[in-house]
Backbone as JSON, one array per atom type, in Angstrom:
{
  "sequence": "XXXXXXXXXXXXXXXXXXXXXXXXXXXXXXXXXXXXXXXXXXXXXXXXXXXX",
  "N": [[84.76, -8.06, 27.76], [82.08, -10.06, 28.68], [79.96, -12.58, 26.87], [76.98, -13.58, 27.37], [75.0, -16.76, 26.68], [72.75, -17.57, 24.86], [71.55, -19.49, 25.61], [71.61, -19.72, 28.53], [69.16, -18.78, 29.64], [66.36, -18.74, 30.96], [63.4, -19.42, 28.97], [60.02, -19.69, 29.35], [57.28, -20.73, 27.72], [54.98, -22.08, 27.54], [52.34, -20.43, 27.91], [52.53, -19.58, 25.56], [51.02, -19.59, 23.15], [52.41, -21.57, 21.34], [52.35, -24.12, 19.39], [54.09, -26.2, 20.23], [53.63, -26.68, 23.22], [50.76, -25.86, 23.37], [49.39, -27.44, 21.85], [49.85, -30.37, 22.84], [48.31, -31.96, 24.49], [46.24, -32.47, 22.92], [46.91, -34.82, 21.59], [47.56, -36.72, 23.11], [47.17, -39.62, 24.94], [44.91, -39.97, 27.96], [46.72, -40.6, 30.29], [49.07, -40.52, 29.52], [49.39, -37.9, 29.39], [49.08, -36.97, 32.01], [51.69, -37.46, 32.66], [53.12, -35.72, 32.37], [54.8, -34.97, 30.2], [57.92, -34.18, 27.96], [57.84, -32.12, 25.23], [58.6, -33.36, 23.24], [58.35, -33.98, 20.11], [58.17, -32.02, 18.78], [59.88, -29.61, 16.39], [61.12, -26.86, 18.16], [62.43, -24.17, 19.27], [63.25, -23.15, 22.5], [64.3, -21.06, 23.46], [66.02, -18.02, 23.47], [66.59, -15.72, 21.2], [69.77, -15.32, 19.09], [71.3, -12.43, 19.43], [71.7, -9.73, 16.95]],
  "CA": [[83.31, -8.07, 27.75], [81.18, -11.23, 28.9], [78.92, -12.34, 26.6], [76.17, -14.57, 27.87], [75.12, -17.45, 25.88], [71.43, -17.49, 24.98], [71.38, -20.78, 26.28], [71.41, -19.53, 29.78], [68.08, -17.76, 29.57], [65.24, -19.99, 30.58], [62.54, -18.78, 28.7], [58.92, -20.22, 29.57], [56.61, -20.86, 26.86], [53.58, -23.13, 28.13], [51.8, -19.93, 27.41], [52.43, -18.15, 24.12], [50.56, -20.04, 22.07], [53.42, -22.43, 21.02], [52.25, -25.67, 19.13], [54.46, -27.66, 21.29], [53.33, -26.56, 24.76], [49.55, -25.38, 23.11], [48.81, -28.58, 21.35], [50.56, -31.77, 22.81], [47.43, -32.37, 24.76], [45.17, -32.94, 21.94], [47.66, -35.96, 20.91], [47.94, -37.73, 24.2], [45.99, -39.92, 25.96], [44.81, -39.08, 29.23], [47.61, -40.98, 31.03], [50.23, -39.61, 29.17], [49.05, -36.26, 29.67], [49.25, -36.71, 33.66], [52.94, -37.53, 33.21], [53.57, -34.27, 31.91], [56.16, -35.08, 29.17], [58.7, -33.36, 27.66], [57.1, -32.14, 23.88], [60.16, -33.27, 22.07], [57.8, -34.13, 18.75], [58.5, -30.54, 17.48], [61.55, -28.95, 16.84], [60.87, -26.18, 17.88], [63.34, -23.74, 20.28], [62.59, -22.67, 23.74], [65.78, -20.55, 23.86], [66.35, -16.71, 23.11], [67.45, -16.06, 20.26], [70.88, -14.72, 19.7], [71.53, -10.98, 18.96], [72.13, -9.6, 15.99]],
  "C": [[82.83, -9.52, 27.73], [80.2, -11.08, 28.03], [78.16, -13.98, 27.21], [75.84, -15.74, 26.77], [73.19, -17.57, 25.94], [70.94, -18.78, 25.46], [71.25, -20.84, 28.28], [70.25, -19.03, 30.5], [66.87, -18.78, 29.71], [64.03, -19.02, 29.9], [60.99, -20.23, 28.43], [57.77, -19.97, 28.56], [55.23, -21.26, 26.31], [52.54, -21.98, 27.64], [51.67, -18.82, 26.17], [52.2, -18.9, 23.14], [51.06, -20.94, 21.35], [52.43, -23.55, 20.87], [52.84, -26.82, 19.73], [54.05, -27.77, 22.18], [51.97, -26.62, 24.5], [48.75, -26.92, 22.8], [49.03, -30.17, 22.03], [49.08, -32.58, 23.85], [46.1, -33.23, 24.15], [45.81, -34.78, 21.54], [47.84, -36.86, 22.31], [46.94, -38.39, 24.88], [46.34, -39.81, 27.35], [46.03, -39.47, 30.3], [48.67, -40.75, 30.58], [50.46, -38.65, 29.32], [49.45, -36.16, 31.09], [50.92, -36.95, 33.97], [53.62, -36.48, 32.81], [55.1, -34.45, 31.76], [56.42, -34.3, 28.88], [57.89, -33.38, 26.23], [58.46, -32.1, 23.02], [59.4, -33.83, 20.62], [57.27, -33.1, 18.14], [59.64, -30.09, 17.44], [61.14, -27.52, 16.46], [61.43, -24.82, 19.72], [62.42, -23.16, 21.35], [63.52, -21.3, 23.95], [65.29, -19.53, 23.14], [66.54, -16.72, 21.31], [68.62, -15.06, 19.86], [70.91, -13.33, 19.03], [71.92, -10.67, 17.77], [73.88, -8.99, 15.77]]
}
């Protein structure tokens, strides 16, 4: 039996309300914003999470 690795799973987030994707706008100025950074000043997973 294959098991997958939840790491393989892109899961898109920009809209569920997420403080990293939701907020990082408020904190940037406008030319930072247009380079549409990575929100690595949360830790906060993008990934599945693994099965019980």
């Amino acid at each position: 039996m294959a098991i997958d690795s939840v790491f393989d799973t892109v899961v898109d987030r920009r809209s569920s309300n997420s403080m990293k994707w939701a907020c990082a706008r408020q904190f940037l100025a406008a030319d930072e914003a247009a380079a549409d950074p990575l929100p690595m000043w949360v830790a906060d997973t993008d990934f599945k999470a693994p099965r019980p």
